[in-house]
C-alpha positions as CSV (number, residue, x, y, z in Angstrom):
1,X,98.1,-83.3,49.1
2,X,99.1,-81.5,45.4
3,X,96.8,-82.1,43.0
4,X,99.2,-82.9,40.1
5,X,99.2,-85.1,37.4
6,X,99.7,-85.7,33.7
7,X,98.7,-83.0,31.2
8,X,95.0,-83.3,30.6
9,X,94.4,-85.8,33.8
10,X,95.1,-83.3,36.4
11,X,93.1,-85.1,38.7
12,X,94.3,-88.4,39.9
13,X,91.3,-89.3,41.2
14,X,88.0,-88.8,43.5
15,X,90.6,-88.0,46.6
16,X,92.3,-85.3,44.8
17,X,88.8,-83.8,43.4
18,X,87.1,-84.0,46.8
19,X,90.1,-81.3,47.7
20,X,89.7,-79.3,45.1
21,X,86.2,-78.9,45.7
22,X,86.5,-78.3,49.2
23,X,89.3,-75.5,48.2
24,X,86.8,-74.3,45.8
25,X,84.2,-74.0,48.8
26,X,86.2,-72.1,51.1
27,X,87.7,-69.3,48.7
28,X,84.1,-69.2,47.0
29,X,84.8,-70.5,43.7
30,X,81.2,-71.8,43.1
31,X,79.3,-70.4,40.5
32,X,77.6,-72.8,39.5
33,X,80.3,-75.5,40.7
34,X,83.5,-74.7,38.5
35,X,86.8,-76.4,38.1
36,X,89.0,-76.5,35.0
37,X,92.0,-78.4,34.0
38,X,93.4,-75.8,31.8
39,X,97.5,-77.1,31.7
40,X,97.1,-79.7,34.0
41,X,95.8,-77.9,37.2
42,X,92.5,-78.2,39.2
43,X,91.8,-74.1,39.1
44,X,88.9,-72.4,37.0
45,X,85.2,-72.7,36.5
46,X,83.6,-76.6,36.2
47,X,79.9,-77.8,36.3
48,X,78.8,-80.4,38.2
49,X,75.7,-82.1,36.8
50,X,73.8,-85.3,37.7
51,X,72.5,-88.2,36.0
52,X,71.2,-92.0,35.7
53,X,72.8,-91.9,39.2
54,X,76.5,-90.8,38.9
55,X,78.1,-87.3,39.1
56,X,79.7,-86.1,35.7
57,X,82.5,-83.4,35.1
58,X,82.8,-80.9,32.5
59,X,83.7,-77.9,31.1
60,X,87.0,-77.8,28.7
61,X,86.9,-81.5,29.4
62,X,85.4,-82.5,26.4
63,X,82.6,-85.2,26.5
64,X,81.7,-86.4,29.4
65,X,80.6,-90.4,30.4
66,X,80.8,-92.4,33.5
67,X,83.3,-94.1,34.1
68,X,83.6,-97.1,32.5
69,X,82.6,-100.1,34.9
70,X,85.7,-102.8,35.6
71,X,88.3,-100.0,34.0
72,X,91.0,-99.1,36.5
73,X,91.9,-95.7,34.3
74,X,90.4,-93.4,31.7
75,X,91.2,-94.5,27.9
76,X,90.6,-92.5,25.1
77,X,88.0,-95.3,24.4
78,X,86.1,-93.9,27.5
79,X,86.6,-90.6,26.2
80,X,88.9,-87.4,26.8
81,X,90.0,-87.6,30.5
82,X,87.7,-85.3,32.8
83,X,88.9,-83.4,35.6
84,X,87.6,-85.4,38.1
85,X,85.2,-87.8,39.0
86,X,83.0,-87.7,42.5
87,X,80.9,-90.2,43.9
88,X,77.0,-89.4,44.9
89,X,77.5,-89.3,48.1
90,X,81.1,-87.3,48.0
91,X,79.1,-84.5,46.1
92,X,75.7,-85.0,48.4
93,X,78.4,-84.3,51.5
94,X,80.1,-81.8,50.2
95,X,76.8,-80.0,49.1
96,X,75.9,-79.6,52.2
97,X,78.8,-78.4,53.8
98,X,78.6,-75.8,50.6
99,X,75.3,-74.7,51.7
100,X,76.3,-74.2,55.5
101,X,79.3,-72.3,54.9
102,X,77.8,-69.5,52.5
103,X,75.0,-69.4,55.1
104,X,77.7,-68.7,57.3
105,X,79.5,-66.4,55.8
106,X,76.7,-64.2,54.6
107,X,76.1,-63.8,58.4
108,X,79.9,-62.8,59.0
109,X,80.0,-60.5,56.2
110,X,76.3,-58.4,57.7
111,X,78.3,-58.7,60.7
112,X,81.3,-57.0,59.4
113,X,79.2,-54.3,57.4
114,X,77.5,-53.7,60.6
115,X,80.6,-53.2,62.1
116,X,82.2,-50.6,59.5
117,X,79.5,-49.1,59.6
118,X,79.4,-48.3,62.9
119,X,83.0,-47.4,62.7
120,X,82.2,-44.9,60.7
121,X,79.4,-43.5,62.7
122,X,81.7,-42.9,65.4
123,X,84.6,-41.6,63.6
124,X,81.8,-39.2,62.0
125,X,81.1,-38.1,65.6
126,X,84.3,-37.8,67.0
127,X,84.4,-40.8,68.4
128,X,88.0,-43.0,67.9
129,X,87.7,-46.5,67.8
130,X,90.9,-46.9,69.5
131,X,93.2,-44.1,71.6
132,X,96.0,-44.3,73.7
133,X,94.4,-43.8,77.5
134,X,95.9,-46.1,80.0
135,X,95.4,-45.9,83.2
136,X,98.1,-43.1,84.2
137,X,95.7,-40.8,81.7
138,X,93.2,-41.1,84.1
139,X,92.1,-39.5,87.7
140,X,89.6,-41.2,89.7
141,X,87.5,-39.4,92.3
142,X,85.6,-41.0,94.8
143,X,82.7,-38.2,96.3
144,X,83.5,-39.4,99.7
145,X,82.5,-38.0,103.1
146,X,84.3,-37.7,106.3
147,X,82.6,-39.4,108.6
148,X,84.6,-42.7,109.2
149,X,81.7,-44.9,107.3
150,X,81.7,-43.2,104.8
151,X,85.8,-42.5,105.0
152,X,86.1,-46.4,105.4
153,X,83.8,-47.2,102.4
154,X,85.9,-45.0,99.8
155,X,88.9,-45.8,100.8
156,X,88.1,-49.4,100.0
157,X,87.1,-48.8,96.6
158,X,90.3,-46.9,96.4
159,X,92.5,-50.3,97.3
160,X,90.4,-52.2,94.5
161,X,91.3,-49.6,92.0
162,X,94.7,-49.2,92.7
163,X,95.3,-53.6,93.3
164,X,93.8,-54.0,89.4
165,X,96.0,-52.0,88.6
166,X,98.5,-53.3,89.7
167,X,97.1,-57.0,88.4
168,X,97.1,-55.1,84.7
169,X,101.1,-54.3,85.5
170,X,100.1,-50.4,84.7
171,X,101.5,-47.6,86.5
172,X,99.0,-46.7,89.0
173,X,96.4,-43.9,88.7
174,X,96.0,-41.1,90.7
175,X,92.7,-41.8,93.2
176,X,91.4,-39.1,94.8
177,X,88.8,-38.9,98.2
178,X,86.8,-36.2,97.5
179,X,86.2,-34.9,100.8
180,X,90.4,-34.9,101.4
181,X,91.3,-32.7,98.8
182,X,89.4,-29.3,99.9
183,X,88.5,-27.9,103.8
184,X,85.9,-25.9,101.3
185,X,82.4,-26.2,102.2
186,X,81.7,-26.8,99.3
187,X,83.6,-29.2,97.7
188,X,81.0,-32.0,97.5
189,X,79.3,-30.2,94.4
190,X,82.4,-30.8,92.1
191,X,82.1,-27.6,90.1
192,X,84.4,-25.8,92.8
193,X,87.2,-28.1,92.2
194,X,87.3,-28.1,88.8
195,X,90.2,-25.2,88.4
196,X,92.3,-27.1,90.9
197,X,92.1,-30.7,88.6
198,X,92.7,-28.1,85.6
199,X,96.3,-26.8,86.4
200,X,97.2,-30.3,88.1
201,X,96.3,-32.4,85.7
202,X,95.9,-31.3,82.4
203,X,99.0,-31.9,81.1
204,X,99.3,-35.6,81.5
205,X,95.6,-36.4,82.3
206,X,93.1,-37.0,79.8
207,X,90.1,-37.8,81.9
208,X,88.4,-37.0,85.0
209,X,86.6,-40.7,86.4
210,X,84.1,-39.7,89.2
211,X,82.1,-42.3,91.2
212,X,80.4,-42.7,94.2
213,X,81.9,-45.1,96.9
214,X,79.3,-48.0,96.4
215,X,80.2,-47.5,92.6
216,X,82.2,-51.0,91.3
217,X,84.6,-50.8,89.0
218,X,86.3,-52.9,86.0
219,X,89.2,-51.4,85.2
220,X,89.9,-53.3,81.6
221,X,86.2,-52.5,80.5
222,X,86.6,-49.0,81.7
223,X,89.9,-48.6,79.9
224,X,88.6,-50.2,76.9
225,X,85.0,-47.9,77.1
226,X,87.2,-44.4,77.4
227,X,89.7,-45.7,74.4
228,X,86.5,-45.4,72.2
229,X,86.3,-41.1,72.9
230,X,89.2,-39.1,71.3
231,X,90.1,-37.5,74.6
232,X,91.3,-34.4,72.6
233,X,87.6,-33.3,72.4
234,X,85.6,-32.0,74.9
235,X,83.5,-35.1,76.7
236,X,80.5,-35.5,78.9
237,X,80.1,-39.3,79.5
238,X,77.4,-41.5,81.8
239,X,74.8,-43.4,82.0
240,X,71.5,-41.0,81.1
241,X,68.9,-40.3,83.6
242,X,65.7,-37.7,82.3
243,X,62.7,-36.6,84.4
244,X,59.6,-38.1,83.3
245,X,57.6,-35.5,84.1
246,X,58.3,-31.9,85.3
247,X,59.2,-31.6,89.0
248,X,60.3,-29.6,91.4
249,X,63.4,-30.8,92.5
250,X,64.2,-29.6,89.5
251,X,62.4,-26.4,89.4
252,X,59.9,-27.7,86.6
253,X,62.6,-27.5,84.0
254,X,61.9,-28.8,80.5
255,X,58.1,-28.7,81.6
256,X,57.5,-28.7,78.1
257,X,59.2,-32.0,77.4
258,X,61.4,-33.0,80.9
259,X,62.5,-36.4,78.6
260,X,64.4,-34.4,76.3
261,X,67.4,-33.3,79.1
262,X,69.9,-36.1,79.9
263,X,71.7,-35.9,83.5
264,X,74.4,-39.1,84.9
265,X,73.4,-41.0,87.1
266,X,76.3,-40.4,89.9
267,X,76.0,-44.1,90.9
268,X,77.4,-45.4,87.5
269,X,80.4,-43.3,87.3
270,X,80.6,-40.3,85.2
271,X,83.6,-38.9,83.4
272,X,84.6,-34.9,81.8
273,X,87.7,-34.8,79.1
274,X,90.4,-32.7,80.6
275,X,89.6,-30.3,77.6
276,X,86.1,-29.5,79.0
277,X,87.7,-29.7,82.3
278,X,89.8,-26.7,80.8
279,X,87.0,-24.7,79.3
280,X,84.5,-25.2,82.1
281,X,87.6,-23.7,84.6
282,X,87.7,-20.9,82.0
283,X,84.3,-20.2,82.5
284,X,84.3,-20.6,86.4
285,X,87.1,-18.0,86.6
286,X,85.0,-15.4,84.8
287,X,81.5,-15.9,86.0
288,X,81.3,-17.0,89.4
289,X,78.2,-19.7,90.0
290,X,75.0,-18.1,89.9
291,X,72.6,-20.6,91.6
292,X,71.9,-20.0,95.2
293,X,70.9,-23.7,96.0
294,X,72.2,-26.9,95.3
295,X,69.0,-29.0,95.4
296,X,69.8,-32.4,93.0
297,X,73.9,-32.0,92.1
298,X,73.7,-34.4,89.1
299,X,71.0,-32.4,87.5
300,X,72.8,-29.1,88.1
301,X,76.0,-30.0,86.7
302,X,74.7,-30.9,83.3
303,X,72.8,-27.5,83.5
304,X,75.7,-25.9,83.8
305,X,77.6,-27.8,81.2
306,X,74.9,-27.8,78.8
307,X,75.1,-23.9,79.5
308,X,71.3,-23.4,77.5
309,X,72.5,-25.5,74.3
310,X,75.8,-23.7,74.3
311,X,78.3,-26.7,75.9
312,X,78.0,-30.1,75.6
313,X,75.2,-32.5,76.5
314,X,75.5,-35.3,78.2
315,X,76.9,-38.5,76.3
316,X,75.4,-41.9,77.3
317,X,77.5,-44.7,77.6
318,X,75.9,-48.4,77.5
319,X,78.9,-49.5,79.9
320,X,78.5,-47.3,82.7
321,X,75.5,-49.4,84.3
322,X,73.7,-49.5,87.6
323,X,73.0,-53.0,87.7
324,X,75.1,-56.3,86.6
325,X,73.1,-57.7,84.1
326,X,75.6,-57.0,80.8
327,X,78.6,-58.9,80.5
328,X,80.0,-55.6,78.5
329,X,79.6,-53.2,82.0
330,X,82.7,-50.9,82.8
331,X,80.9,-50.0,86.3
332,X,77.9,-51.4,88.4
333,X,76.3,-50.3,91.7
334,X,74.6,-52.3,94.3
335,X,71.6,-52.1,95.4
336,X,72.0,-52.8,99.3
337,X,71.0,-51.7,102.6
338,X,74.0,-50.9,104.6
339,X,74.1,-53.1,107.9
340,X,77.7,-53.1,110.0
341,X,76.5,-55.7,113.2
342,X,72.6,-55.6,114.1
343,X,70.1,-53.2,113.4
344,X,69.8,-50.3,115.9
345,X,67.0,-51.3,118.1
346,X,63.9,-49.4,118.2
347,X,64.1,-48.2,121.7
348,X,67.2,-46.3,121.1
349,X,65.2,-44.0,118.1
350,X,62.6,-41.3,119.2
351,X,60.6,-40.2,116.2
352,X,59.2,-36.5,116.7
353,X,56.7,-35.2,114.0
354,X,55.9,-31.9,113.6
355,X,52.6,-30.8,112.4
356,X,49.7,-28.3,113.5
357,X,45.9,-28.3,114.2
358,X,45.0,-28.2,110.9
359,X,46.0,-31.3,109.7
360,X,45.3,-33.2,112.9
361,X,42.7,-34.9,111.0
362,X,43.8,-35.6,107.3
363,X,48.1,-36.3,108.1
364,X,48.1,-37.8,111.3
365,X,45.7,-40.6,110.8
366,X,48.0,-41.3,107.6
367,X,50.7,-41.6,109.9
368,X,48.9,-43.9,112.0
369,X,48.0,-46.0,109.3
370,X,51.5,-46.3,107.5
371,X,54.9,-46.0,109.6
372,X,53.5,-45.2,113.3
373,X,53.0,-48.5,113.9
374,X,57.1,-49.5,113.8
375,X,57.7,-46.9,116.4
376,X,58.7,-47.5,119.7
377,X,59.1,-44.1,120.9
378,X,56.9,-41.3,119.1
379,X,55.7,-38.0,120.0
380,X,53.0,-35.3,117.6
381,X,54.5,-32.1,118.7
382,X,51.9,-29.5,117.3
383,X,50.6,-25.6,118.3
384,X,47.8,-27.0,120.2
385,X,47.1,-30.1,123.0
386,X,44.5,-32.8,121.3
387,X,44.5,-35.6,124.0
388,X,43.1,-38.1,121.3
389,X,46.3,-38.3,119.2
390,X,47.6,-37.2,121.5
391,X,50.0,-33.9,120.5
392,X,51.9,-32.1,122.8
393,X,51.7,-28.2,122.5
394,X,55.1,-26.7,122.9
395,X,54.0,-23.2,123.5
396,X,55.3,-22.6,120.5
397,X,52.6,-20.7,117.6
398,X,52.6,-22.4,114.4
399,X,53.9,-20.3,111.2
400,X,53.2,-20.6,108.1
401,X,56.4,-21.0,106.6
402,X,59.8,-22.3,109.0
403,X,59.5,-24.0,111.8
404,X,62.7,-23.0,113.3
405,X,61.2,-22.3,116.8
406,X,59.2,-25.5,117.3
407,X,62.7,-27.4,115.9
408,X,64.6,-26.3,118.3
409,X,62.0,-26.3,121.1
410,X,62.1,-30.2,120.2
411,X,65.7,-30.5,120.1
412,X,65.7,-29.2,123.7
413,X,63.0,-31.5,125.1
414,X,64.9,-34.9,123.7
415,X,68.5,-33.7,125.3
416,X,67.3,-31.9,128.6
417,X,64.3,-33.9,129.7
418,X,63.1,-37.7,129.8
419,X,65.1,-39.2,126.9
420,X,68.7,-39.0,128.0
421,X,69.5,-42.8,127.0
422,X,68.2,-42.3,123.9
423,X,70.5,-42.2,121.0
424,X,69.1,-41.0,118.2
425,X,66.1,-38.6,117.3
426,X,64.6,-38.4,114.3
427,X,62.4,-35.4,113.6
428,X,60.0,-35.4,110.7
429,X,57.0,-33.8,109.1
430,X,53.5,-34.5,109.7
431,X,53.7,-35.6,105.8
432,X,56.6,-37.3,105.5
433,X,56.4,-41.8,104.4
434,X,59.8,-43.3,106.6
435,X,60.5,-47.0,106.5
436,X,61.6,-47.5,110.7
437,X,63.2,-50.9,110.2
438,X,65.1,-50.3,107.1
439,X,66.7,-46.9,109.1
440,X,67.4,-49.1,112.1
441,X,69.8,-50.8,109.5
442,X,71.1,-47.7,108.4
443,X,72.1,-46.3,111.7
444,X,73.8,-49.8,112.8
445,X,76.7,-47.8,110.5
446,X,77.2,-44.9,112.6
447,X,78.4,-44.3,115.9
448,X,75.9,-42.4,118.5
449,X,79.2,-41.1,120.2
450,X,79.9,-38.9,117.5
451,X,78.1,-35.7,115.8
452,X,76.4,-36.9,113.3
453,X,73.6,-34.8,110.8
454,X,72.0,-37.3,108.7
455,X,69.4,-37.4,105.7
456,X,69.4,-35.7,102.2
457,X,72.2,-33.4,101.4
458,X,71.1,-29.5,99.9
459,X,73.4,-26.5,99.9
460,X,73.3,-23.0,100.0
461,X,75.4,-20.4,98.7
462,X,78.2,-22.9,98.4
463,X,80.1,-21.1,95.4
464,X,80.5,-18.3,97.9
465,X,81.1,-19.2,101.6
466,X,77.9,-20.6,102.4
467,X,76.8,-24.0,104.3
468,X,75.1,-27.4,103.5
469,X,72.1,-29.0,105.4
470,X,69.6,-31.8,105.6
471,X,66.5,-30.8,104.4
472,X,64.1,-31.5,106.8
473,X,60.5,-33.3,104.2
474,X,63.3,-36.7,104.0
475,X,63.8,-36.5,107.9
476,X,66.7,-35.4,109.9
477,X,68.8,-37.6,111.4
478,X,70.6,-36.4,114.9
479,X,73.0,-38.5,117.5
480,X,72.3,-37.0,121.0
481,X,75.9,-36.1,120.7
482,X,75.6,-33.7,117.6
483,X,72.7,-32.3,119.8
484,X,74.0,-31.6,122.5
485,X,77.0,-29.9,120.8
486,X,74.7,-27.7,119.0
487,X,72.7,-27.0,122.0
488,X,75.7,-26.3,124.0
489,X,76.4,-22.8,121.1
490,X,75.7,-19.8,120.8
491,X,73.3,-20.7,117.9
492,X,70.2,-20.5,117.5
493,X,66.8,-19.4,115.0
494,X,67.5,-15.7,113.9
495,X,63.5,-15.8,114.3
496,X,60.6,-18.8,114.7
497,X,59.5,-19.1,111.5
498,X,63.5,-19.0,109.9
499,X,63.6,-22.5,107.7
500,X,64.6,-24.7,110.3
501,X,66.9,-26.8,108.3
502,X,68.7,-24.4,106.8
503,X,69.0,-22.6,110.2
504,X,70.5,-26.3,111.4
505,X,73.0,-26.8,108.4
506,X,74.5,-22.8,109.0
507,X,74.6,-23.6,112.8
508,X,76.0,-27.1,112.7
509,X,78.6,-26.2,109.6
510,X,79.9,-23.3,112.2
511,X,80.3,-25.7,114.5
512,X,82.3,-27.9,112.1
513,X,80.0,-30.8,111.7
514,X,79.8,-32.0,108.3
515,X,76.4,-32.7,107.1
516,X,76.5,-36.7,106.0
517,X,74.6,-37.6,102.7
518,X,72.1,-40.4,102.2
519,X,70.7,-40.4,98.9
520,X,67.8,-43.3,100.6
521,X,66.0,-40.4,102.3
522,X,63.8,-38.4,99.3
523,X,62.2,-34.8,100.0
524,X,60.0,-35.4,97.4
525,X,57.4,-38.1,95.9
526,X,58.3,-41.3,94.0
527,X,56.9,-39.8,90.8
528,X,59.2,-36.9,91.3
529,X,62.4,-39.0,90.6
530,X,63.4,-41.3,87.7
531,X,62.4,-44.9,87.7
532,X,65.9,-45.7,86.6
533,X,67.3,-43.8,89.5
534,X,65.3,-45.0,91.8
535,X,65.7,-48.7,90.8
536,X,68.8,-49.0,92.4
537,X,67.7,-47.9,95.8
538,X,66.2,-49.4,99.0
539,X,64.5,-46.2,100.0
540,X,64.1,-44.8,103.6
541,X,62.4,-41.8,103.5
542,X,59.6,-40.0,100.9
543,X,57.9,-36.4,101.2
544,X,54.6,-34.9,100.0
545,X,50.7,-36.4,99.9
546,X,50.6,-33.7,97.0
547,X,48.2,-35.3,94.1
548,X,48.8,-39.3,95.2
549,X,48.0,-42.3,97.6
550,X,50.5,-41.6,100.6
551,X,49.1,-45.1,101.6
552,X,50.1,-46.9,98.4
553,X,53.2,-45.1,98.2
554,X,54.2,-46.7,101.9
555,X,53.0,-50.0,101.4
556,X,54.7,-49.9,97.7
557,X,58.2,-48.4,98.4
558,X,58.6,-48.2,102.3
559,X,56.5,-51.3,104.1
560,X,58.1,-53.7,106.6
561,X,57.4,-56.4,103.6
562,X,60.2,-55.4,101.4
563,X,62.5,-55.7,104.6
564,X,63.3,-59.2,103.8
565,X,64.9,-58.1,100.3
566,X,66.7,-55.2,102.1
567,X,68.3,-58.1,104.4
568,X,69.0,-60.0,101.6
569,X,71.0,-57.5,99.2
570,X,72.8,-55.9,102.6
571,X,73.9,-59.4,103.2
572,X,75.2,-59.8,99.2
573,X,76.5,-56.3,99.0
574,X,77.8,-55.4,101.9
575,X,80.2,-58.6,102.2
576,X,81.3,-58.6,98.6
577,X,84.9,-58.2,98.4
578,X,85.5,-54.8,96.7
């Protein structure tokens, strides 16, 4: 409705005023209530005042009165016309709404400062608010493994990357399996591989995506998360993980302050520009890698990207997460158990411990006390015979550093003498924690049939020809067939007190069988690993009494109590649709 009228009645009535004022609400035209009617239009400043219980107008109006009780229109008797004339209650109503909608708008203009200024935060660090990455700009690679669990697992993933796509009508990225692109030993710890994604996809690649198989992905939130980096910089992205304290798995770096260096959490998804991609291939070609062991990867490769303050540190991103619990979450990881049919029974898992007479009365009664119990078949294989335990001396003298001799001595008792419908053996230290019933799960994923070399993945020497292996504080997983493979070589410890471990991983990785990774077996404490890290996990395996409670550690991280969680999140996780 116009509000038109005659010159100096441009207000035809309460109707027309009520609109006006509502006009003058939402394009703030209120100090102080203002309307004028200045060549017969309701525009400009008016005051709105009350009194013996009727609204007046004025402003340019001239006097102001009431309107005149029983008179259908203004009269010059009743004074010059006024804009408009409101009823109490009009004005009360529209009050109120006045009051609510600056309230309201005060909140959406902090809002949009907020916002502007963090626009310009990100601009100042590099940061675009919006770039051109779709989904052919970016790489994805899964850090498979061979064995056909694993194989299985990734290429699953790789099926609900590729299908969103699809369901975004985008050309479909390039998905890589990791452990299909390279026969190299190696290849697991990334850095290798980083020339080869250099000359293939630098020119029409932006970013390198890596995740773990378990990792779940939302491709619009992902899209959306990388369109915030200017992918013409150099970029480090993922979720930040820092030590809080020195450890070491991490050789006691940053002992000063460990919180200070950031490291991805694999799990979440982590991503390199193809420009850093390009430099860190420069660097690779004229240095080769320097470190002899690959102990914790993720920790390693931000070491060597950081390159002592010199590279870039690692960026964290809020939508690279572990857990669902944020709507805004590009990635997520579950927290499960893996179980494929029923738990491997307990009979068909002989646990051998190695230890030695000296700690026949502090480690073994710890054993007893925590895991020994959920055994069905266990043997204490030591350097001397102690019928109360009892340990079972196997001629071979302890050392005081690798056990390679009494390893293999055991290795040859389970295949040659009374376990031969056994499938598994699991040998461990006399101070290792293991949760039995949470591995029975574990194992209900892997075939007996075939070679498999379970537990933590290490490697050594692997930017120049060298081997992976198991390292043996977490446990060492064997199927009888992997033994007897190994058994039926040529190879064997170069001396008894060789690392036995190592000796395995060099032996078995001639023999080409792969070592296969399980991040749920630890070769160190609870304390030595980040909470954050760790909260995603249904542990197996921990290492070390070294300054705490083995006890509390068991019954806190590893006991037969948590089992009925583990069932529980196997169950959700495991039969999720990826």
């Amino acid at each position: 409705m116009s509000c038109e009228g005659p010159k100096h009645s441009a207000c035809a009535g309460p109707r027309c005023g009520n609109i006006m004022l509502v006009k003058a609400l939402i394009f703030g035209h209120m100090p102080g209530l203002v309307l004028s009617s200045a060549h017969g239009e309701c525009l400009g400043p008016f005051i709105l005042r009350l009194g013996a219980g009727a609204s007046r107008w004025a402003d340019g109006c001239g006097p102001v009165w009431p309107r005149p009780p029983g008179t259908a229109d203004w009269s010059e008797k009743a004074g010059p016309a006024p804009c408009c004339w409101v009823g109490v209650r009009s004005f009360l109503s529209l009050l109120l709404a006045w009051i609510i909608f600056k309230a309201a708008f005060a909140l959406v203009s902090e809002d949009t400062k907020k916002e502007v200024k963090q626009s310009k935060n990100l601009e100042k660090g590099g940061i675009s608010r919006k770039s051109d990455v779709d989904l052919k700009g970016i790489v994805f690679v899964i850090q498979s493994q061979s064995n056909s669990f694993h194989a299985k697992r990734a290429e699953q993933l790789k099926q609900s990357i590729l299908k969103q796509a699809a369901n975004l009508t985008q050309e479909l990225p390039r998905v890589l399996l990791l452990h299909q692109m390279s026969k190299q030993e190696g290849a697991w710890t990334i850095l290798p591989l980083l020339p080869h994604f250099s000359v293939t996809y630098s020119r029409n690649s932006s970013w390198i995506f890596f995740c773990e198989e378990e990792t779940r992905i939302q491709i619009p939130e992902l899209l959306e998360t990388l369109r915030r980096y200017d992918p013409s910089k150099e970029w480090f992205l993922g979720k930040a993980l820092h030590d809080e304290e020195s450890t070491i798995i991490h050789h006691y770096a940053f002992s000063e302050n460990p919180t200070v260096f950031k490291y991805p959490d694999f799990a979440a998804g982590w991503a390199l520009s193809v420009p850093l991609v390009n430099k860190l291939t420069k660097r690779l070609r004229s240095e080769s890698l320097k470190s002899d062991f690959t102990i914790d990867l993720k920790h390693e490769i931000a070491l060597y990207i950081w390159d002592k303050g010199d590279g870039r540190p690692l960026t964290s991103v809020p939508e690279f997460c572990t857990d669902a619990v944020n709507a805004y979450c590009a990635t997520t990881f579950h927290s499960f158990l893996p179980l494929c049919g029923h738990p491997v029974k307990k009979e068909d898992i002989f646990f051998a411990v190695k230890t030695c007479k000296k700690f026949h009365g502090d480690r073994i009664p710890i054993v007893k006390q925590t895991w020994a119990g959920q055994a069905s078949l266990i043997e204490y294989y030591s350097d001397h015979a102690e019928s109360s335990i009892p340990t079972v001396d196997l001629g071979i003298p302890n050392t005081d550093r690798g056990h390679c001799g009494k390893t293999f001595a055991i290795l040859e008792r389970f295949l040659n003498h009374s376990h031969d419908k056994i499938a598994w053996l699991v040998i461990v230290d006399d101070d290792t924690l293991i949760s039995i019933s949470r591995l029975q799960h574990l194992l209900s994923c892997y075939d007996s049939s075939e070679p498999l070399f379970l537990g933590e993945r290490y490697g050594y020497g692997l930017g120049t020809g060298g081997y992976s292996y198991v390292t043996g504080g977490g446990g060492m997983v064997f199927s009888r067939e992997a033994i007897r493979r190994l058994l039926a070589s040529k190879c064997r410890c170069y001396s008894n007190d060789a690392p036995d471990d190592m000796v395995l991983g060099m032996c078995f990785s001639g023999l080409g069988i792969p070592v296969t990774h399980s991040p749920l077996f630890h070769q160190a404490r609870p304390v030595d690993y980040p909470r954050d890290y760790l909260s995603h996990q249904i542990p197996i395996s921990f290492h070390k009494h070294w300054n705490i409670d083995p006890v509390k550690v068991y019954f806190t991280w590893l006991a037969p109590g948590e089992e009925d969680k583990a069932r529980q999140e196997t169950q959700k996780g495991f039969k999720e649709e990826l």
